[in-house]
Structures are given as structure tokens and as C-alpha cells.
N, C-alpha and C positions, 0 to 999 in steps of 0.2 A: 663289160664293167658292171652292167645294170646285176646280172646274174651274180659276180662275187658281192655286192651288196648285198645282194638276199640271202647268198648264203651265210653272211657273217653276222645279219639280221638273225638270222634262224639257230646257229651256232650259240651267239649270245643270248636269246630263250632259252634254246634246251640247258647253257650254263647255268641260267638263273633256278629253270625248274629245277637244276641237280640240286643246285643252294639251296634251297626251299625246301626240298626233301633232306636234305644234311639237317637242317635246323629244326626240321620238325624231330627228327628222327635222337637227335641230342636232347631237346625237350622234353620230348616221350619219355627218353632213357632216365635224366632227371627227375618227372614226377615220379615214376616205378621206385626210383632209389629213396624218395623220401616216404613214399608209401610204406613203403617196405619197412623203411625205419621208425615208422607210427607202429605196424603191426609190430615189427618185435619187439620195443619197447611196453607194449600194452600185453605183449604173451608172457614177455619177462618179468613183469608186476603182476599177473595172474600167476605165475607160479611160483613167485616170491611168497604169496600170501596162501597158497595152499600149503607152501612146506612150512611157511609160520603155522597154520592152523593145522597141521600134522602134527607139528611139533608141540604145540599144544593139548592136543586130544591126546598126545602118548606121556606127559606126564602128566596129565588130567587121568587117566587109566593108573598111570601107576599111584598115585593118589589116592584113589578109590580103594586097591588091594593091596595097600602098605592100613588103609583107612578099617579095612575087612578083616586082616591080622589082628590088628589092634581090638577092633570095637568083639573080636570069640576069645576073650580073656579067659573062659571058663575053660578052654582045650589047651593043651600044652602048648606051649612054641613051635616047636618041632610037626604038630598035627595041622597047626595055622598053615604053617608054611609049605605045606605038601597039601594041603587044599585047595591051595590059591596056585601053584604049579598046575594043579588037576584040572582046575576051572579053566588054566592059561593053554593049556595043552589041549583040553577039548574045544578052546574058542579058537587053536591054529588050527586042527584037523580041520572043526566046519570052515572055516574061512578057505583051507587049501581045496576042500570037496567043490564047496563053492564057483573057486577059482576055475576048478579043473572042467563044471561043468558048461561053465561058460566057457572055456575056447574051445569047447564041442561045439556051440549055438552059432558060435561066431566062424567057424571054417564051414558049418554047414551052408550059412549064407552066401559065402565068398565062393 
């Protein structure tokens, strides 16, 4: 008799250590899931406000070359406006060379 005592002594620890480890293991999972809900919240407002100030800086550009048109009165319409294509075309090209040369740098690393 003394022997089933111990063992239901010993039974009822290891139940409690399971319990113990259930609760920690639910806790853990809870902080992770609010964490996680602080980071995306705070990535999702970082790139809220990039694509505001993208969205910014591209009609702040087209302002500048509507501003560019206007202010070479002295050239025809027609020559304004095939300048500013020119300038818009040579700032894609460097931007794509750019582009291009960077994911050279970047596969070389990786």
C-alpha cells in the first residue's frame, strides 16, 4: 500500500510538471502573437508612409516638369514637351543601369 502511495505521489508531480509546461507553453505562444501584432502594426505604418511620401515625391516631379514646360516659353510646345520626355527617358535608363547594377552586388554577396 505504502508503494501505490508513492506512486500516485509521483504520478500527481509529473501531472502537475505537464501542467506547468502546458501553461508556460500557452503564455509563450500569447506573448509571440502580441509581439508579432506590435511588429506588424509598426511595418504596416512604415510603409503606409513611404508610399504617402512616394506618392508625394511623383507628383512633386511631375510639378517640377509641367513647371519646366511652362517656365521655356521661348521654344514651341511641341519641343517643351519632347525635352521633358528626353530628360524623363534618360532619368529611366540611369535609374534601370542603376538598378541592373545592383543586383550584380547583391548576388555576388549572397
Amino acid at each position: 500500500m505504502a508503494n501505490g502511495i508513492a506512486t500516485t505521489g509521483l504520478l500527481a508531480g509529473v501531472i502537475r510538471v505537464f501542467e506547468a509546461g502546458e501553461r508556460l507553453l500557452v503564455d509563450q505562444t500569447e506573448l509571440v502573437r502580441l509581439e508579432s501584432r506590435e511588429r506588424i502594426a509598426s511595418f504596416a505604418a512604415r510603409v503606409g508612409f513611404a508610399v504617402a511620401a512616394a506618392l508625394f515625391l511623383f507628383t512633386a516631379w511631375i510639378g517640377a516638369f509641367v513647371a519646366a514646360i511652362v517656365a521655356l516659353d521661348t521654344l514651341p510646345l511641341a519641343a517643351r514637351i519632347a525635352l521633358a520626355a528626353l530628360v524623363q527617358l534618360v532619368v529611366g535608363i540611369a535609374l534601370l543601369l542603376v538598378a541592373r547594377r545592383g543586383k550584380g552586388d547583391i548576388d555576388a554577396t549572397h
